[in-house]
N, C-alpha and C positions, 0 to 999 in steps of 0.2 A: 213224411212218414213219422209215425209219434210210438216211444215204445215205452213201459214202467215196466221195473223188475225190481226185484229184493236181491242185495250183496251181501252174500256172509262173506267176512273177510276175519281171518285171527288176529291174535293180538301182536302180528308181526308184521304187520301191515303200522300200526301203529309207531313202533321203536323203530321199524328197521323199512319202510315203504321204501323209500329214495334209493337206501344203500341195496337193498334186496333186486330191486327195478333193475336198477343202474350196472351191477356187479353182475348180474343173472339175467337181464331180460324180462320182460314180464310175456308171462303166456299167458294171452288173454284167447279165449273161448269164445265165439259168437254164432249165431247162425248164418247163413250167405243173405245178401241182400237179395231177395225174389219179388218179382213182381206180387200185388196182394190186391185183395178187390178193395174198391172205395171203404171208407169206416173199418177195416179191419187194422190190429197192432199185431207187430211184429216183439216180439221180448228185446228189450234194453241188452246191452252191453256188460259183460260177466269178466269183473279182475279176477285172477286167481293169481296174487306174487307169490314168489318160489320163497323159502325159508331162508333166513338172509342176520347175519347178526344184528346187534341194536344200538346203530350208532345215536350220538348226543350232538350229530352236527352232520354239518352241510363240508363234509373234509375235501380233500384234493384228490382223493380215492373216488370219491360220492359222485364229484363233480367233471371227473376225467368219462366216469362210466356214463353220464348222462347226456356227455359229448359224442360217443362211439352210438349211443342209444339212438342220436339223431342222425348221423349219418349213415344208422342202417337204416332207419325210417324212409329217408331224404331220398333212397337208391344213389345217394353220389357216388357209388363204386361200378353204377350202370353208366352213368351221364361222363364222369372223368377217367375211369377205369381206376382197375385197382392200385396200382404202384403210386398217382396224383392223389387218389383218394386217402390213401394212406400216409402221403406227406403232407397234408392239410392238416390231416388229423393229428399228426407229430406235430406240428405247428402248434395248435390248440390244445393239446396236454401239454406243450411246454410252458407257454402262457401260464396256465392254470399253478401249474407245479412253480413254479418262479413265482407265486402272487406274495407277497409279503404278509408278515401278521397285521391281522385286524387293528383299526388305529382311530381313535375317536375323532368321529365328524361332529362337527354343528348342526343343531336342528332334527326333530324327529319326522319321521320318515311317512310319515300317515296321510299327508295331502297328497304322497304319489301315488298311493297305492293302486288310488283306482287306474289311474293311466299307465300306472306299473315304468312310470319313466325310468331310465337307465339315471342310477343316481349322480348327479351332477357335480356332488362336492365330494366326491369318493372319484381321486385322480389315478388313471396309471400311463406309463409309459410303451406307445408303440413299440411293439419287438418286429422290424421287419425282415423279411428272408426274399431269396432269389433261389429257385432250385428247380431244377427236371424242367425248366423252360416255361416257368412260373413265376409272379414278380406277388409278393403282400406282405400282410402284418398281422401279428395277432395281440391284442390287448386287453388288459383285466385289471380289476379296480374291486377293491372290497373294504368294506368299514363297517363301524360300528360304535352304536351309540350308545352311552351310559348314562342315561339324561333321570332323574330322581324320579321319574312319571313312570316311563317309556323308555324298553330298552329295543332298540332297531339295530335289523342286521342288514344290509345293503352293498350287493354284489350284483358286478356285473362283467360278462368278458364276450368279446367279439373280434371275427377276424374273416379277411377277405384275400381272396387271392384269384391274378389271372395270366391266361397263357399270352406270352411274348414271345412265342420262336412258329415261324410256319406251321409248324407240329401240334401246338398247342393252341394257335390263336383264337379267339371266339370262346374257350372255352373258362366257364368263371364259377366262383365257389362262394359262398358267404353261411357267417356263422353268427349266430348275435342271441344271447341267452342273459336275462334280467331275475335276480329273484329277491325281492323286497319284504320282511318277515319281524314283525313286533309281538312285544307284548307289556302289558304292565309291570313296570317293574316291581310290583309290591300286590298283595292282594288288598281286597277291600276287607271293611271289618268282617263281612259276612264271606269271606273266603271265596271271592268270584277274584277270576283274573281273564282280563279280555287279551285276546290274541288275533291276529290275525295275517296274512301271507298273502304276495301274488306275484305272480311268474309269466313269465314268458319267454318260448325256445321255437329259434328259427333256424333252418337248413336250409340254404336254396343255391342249386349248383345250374349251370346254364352251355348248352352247346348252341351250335349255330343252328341246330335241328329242333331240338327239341329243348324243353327248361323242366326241372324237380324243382319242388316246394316242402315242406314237413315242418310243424310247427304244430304251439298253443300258446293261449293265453290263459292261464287260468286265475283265481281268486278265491282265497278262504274268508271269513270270518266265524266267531264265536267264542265260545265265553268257559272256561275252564272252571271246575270245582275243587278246591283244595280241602284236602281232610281236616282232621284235628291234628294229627301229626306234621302239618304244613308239607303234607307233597300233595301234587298234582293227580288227582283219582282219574276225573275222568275230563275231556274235552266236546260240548254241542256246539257243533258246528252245520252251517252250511255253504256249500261250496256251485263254481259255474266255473266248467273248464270247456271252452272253445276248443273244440280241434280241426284242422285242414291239411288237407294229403292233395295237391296236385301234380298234375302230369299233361303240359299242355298238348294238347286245348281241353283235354278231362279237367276236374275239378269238384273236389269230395269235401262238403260243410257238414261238420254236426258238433251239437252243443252238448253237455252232461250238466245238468242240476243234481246235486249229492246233498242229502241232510243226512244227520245221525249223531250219537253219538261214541266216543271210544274214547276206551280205556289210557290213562297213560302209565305204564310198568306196573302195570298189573296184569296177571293170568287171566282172566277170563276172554271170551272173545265177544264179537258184537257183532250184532248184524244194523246196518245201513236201513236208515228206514225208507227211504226211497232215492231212487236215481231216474230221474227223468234223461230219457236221451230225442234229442233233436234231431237228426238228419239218415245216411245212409247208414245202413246199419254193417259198418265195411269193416275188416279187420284191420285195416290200416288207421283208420280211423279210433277203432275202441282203445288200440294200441298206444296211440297219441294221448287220447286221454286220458288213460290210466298213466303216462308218464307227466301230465300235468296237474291232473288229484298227486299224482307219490309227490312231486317237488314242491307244493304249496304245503301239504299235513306234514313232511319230512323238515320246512322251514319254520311250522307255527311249533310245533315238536321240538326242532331246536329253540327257540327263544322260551317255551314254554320250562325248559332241563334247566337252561341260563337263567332263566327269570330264579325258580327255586336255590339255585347256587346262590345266584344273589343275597336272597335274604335267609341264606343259611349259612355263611359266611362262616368260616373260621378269622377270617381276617381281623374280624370286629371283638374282640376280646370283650371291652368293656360292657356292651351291646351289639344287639345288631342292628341290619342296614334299614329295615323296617319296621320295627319295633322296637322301644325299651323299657328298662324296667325300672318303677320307681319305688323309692323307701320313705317310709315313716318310720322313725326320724329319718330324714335325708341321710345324717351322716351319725352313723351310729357310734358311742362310748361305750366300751366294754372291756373290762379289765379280764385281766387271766381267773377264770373260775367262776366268771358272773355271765349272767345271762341278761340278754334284751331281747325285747319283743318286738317282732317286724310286722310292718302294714308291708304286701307286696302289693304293686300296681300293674301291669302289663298296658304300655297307651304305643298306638300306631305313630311314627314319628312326624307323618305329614301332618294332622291336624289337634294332634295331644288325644282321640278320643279312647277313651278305654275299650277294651279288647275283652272276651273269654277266655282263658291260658292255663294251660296245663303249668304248676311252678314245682321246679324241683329244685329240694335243696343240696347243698355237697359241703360237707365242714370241710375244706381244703387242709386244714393243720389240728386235725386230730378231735376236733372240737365236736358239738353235738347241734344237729338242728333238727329241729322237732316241730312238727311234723315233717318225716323225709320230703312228703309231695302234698300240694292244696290248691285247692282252685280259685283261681281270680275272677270276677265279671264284672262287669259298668256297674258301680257303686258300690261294691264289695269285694273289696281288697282281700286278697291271701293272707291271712294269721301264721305266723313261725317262730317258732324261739330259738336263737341261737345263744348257743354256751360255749364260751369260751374256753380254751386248751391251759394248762397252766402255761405257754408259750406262747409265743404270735398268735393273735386271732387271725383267722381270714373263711371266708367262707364264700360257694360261688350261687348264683341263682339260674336255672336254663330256660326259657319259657318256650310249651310249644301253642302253637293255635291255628286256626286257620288262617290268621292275619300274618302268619310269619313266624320267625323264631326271634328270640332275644337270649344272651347271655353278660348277667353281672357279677362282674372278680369283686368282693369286697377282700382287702386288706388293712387291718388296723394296724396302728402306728403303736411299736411296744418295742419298748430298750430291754435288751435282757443283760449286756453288762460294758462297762466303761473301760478303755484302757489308755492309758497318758504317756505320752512320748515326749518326754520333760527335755529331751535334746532336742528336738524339733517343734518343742511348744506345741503339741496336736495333739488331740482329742480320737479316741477311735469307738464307735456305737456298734454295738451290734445288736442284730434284732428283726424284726420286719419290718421295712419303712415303704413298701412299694414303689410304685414306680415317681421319678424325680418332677413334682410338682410344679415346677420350676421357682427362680428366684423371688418373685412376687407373691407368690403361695408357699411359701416353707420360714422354716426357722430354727435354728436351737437356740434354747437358752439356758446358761449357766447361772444358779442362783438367782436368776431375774435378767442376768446382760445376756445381750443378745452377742452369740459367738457367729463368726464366718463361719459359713458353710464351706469347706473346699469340694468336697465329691460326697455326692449322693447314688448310691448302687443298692437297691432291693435290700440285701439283710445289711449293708452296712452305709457308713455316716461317717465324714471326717469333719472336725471344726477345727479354728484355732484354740489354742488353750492360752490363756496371756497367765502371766505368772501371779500367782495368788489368788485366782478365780478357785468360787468352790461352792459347796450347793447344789441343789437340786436339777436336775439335767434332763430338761423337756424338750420334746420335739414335737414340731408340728405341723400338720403338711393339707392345705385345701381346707380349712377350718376343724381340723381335727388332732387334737392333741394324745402322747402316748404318756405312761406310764411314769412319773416322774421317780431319778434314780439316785441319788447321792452322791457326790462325788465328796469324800473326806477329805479333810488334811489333819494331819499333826504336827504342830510345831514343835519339838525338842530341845529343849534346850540340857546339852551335858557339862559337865566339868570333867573333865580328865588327871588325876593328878599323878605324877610316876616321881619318887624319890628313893635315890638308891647312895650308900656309902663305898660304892668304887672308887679306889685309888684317892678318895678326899669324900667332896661331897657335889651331889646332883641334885638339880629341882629342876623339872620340867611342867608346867600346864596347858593343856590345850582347853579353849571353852568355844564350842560349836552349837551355832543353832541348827540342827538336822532337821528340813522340812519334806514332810511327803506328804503324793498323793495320791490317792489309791479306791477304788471300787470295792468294797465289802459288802455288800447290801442283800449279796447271795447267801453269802453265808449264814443270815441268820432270818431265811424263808424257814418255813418250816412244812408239815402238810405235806399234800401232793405235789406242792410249790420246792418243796426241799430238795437242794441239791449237795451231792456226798461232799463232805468240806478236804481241804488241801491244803497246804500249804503254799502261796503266793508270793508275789514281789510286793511292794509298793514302792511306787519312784519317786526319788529325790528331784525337789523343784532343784532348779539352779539358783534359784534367790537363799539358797542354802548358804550362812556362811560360818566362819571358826578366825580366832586368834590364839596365839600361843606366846609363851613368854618359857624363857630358860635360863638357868646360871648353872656356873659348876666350877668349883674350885678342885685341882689334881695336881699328885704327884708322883711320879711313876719313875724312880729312879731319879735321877738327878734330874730329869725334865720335873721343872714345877711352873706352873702359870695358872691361866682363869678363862673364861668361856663366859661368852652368855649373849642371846639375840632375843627380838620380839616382830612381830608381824603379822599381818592378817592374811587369809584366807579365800576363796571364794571356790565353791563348788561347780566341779566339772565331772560332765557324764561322758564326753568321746574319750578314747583311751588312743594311746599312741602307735607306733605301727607294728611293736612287736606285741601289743595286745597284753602286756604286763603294766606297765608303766602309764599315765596321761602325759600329752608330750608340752603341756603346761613346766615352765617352771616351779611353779607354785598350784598346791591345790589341794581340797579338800574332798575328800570323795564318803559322801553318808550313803549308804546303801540299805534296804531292810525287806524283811520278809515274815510277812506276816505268818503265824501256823493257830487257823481257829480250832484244833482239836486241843492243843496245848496251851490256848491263851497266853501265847506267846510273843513277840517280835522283837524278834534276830534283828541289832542293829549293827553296820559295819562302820567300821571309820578308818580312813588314813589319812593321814595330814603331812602335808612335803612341805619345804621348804629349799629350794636349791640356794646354797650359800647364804642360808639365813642365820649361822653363829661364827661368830668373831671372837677369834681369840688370840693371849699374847701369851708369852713363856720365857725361859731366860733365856730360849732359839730365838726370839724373835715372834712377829705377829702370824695368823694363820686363820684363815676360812674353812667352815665346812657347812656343811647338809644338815638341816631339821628333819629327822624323819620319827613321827609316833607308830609305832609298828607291833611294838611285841607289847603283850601284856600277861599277867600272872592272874589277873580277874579274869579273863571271857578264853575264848580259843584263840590262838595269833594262826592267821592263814596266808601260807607263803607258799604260792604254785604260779604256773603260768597264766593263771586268769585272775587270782583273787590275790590280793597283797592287803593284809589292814588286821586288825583287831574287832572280835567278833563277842558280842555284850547279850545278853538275854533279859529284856525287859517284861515284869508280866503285862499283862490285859487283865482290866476288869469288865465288868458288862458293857457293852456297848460299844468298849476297844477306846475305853478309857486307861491310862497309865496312871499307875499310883506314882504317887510320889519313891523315890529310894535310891537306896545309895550300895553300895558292893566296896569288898575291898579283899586286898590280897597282897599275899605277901611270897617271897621269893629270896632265894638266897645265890651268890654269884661267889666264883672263886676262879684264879688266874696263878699262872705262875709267875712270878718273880723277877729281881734280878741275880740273885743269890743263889737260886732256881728250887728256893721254898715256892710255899701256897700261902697267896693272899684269898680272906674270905671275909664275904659280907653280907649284908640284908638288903632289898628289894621292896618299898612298900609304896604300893598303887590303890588309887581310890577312883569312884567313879559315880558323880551322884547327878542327878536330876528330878525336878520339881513335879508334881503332877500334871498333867494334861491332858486334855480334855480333847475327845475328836472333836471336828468341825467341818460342818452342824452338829450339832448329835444325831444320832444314830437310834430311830424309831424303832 
């Protein structure tokens, strides 16, 4: 008997078939099988699934319900009774719910399909039980494959069980359900993606009376249409679901041919353009079938959701899974404030071929591209211009098409300011330098030498600093170079003189070469580039060094003798534990701070000596401490952090120092031994030569 009908079916048939089936039953409509005269048809087989939400997968929920599904089919609550029939099926939810996450197999899954074999390299482990006078096992296996073609989903779970006590002997259960479900993983350039699913579920429970049977085999194929937006519109498919319901020695065959096509997540509904049905036109029958159309369109539905994940990937930052995106120039130069011009390309990643693409631009750091959106096509690249921020450039590209999505981060490599850690000889960059090239693809270089890289982190860059490095300071990461920034030095060279008529006569001098080095190169941007100026540090190299020489003839009472020591120097930046003092014997400590509003730099100095003068008397010989400390020229700073004498140099253009000299004078008085006032004069000088930053200063 041969029947044709038209299925309206909603769009919830589509997202939610299986779970809807599964969770709810399906109420399927038919007319009673009646006898009919020769050449007459009887109408085809009428789904109607109940409203059911819209899963994205074949879940442990989907897959519990399609198990209960079969053994109401099956009547095994007629053949074992209810309480057996009930712990099979506890058996087989358990299974189900214990199956482990999906785990990649080898090999795509397409040569089973038609045989719908239980996949062979998707292993799991017998769970066996003993209960109610019952001996079996139930087992489940699922995987999935992530292959650059073809992505397969392949499950499968079976279980059997039978009576061992008087009570129950003869009587036996079996469950075995296969569902095998691909699809492309990538569309083609014309936005097809082939899909396809097949199934098969069997129930067969047995007494010594009589034997239940209930099952299908079903099979989808067809070809999916992807929008411009890269989702899933609509799916043409044709389908052939085998169903059989026996009851020996009864015995019920009919087949279902389904075409049509349907929507995927989208409103509208669709009608089935034809369903041929084969056999008795039985309710047990349509029943079967409609749960083997839901579990094959509920399989190719999921890999079709998975497929679109796929190549929409957030994962893929730089691009995506199927697509990318390519630049003229490959690797773009652009300073703060300038603009390049982009060629966009959008090419499929399997065979390079260019794509149609929606391209959107995104200035990530404030920047400008123009035009926001443009379209690409096979031989005509996307036109953009991007403008750079007076800061990092970076800017990102999104491409949609039919072919998939793609997304490209550009970030350029731009120093925006230096700072030198003269104790630890390091280098510190800050800027945007993206993500860490690695060793083979990067570099700084100072002045031309290439410095060690220690740590590479998105805005910041540490190198080595080796002492006397200086110059221009580029970075460069993947063949693309940033901003080059200056790193200055000044070498100072001072004289110190302090001569005072206390108690006889003093001469002291210290001559120190004060070196520093330091980052100014912000301060004199100007434009939308300018930044509010401040006053700063710059740090003393350690190759810093000073000598000093002293005499002084005294007589202070009947004590009279002479003094006088000489020694060098060497600068030191750690300070000692109470944070006043360096815990150096000996040391020179230059410190400075630049102020570009006042064309200034604050230079500090203090110079020790620990029992660096020698001296004799008519007591006898004695040692003491060199210390240059106070001065009547600059400010003397004497607190818990800062100890030394403090000088103000000008700046000329560029943070050049003129040449010059300072002096000052001071007057000292003491009491006595008579316990009159002794008084005197105090004259301090302080000169140095001009110098020149280095490099100069653009």
């Amino acid at each position: 008997m041969r029947g044709r009908g038209t299925i309206a079916v909603s769009r919830l048939l589509v997202a939610g078939l299986v779970l809807a089936v599964l969770a709810g039953g399906v109420s399927s409509c038919s007319q009673s099988s009646t006898a009919k005269e020769p050449g007459t048809t009887t109408p085809g087989p009428v789904f109607h699934p109940p409203p059911g939400p819209d899963p994205s997968g074949l879940t442990a929920d989907v897959l519990v319900a399609l198990a209960r599904r079969a053994f109401d089919l099956s009547g095994a609550r007629d053949a074992l009774g209810s309480a057996a029939a009930a712990m099979f099926l506890q058996q087989i939810e358990g299974a189900i719910r214990s199956s482990p996450p999906l785990v990649k197999a080898p090999g795509p899954a397409s040569a089973r399909l038609a045989a719908v074999a239980p996949p062979s390299d998707c292993t799991g482990s017998p769970a066996p039980f003993e209960k109610d006078g019952y001996r079996g096992e139930a087992t489940i296996a699922s995987c999935e494959d992530r292959d650059p073609d073809r992505r397969s989903l392949k499950y499968s779970v079976k279980g059997s069980m039978a009576g061992v006590t008087p009570e129950t002997q003869g009587k036996t259960a079996a469950f075995e359900q296969t569902i095998l479900a691909e699809a492309d993983a990538c569309p083609s350039a014309e936005g097809k993606v082939k899909a396809e699913a097949a199934a098969t579920m069997y129930m067969q429970t047995g007494t010594p009376e009589f034997s239940l049977r209930a099952g299908f085999n079903a099979a989808m194929a067809g070809t999916a249409t992807v929008s411009s937006q890269a989702s899933v519109d609509t799916y043409e498919f044709s389908a052939t679901i085998g169903a059989e319901w026996a009851r020996y020695p009864a015995q019920l065959k009919g087949e279902a041919r389904v075409a049509g096509t349907i929507p995927i997540g989208s409103g509208a509904s669709v009608q089935y353009s034809q369903v041929d049905w084969v056999g008795p036109n039985d309710e047990s029958g349509t029943n079967i079938a409609g749960d083997g159309l839901a579990t094959v369109m509920n399989g190719v539905h999921r890999q079709l959701v998975r497929a679109e994940e796929y190549w929409s990937d957030d994962a893929y930052p730089s691009n995506g899974r199927c697509l990318r995106i390519t630049l003229q120039p490959e690797k773009p130069q652009v300073k703060p404030l300038e603009t390049v011009e982009l060629e966009v390309a959008v090419r499929r990643k399997k065979d390079e071929a260019e794509v149609e693409a929606r391209v959107e631009g995104d200035s990530l750091c404030q920047g400008d591209m123009s035009p926001a959106t443009a379209d690409a096509s096979p031989g005509a690249s996307a036109r953009m211009a991007y403008t750079a921020p007076a800061g990092a450039p970076c800017f990102e590209l999104k491409a949609t098409s039919r072919a998939g999505k793609a997304r490209l981060s550009w970030h350029g490599i731009f120093i925006e300011r230096l700072t030198a850690d003269e104790e630890n000889e390091m280098l510190t960059l800050e800027g945007g330098f993206g993500e860490d090239p690695g060793p083979a693809l990067r570099s700084v270089t100072i002045g031309g030498m290439a410095a060690e890289v220690v740590r590479w982190w998105g805005p910041t860059v540490q190198c080595r600093l080796p002492p006397g490095w200086k110059g221009d300071v580029v970075v460069e990461a993947d063949g693309v170079k940033s901003n080059a920034v200056p790193l200055t030095e000044w070498v100072v060279p001072i004289i110190f003189i302090d001569r005072t008529d206390m108690f006889g006569s003093y001469q002291a001098t210290v001559s120190a070469t004060c070196r520093f080095r330091g980052d100014v190169h912000w301060t004199l941007l100007s434009g939308p580039l300018a930044v509010p100026p401040v006053a700063f540090p710059v740090y003393p190299e350690n190759t810093s060094t000073a000598s000093y020489s002293m005499s002084q003839q005294f007589q202070i009472g009947d004590l009279v003798g002479q003094a006088s020591g000489a020694g060098t120097l060497a600068q030191v930046v750690r300070v000692g534990p109470t944070g006043v003092e360096p815990a150096a014997p000996s040391y020179l400590m230059c410190e400075g701070e630049l102020d570009p509003i006042l064309s200034k730099l604050r230079l500090s100095l203090r110079a020790f000596q620990k029992d660096g003068v020698q001296g004799t008397s008519n007591l006898g010989a004695s040692t003491s401490d060199f210390l240059a400390l106070d001065s009547t020229i600059g400010q003397t700073q004497d607190s818990a952090l800062v100890r030394g004498m403090v000088f103000t140099l000008p700046l000329s253009t560029g943070y050049d120092i003129p040449a010059g000299r300072l002096t000052g004078q001071g007057t000292w008085e003491a009491t006595n031994a008579s316990g009159g006032t002794d008084r005197g004069t105090i004259d301090q000088a302080l000169e140095w030569p001009a110098v020149q930053a280095s490099p100069p200063l653009r």
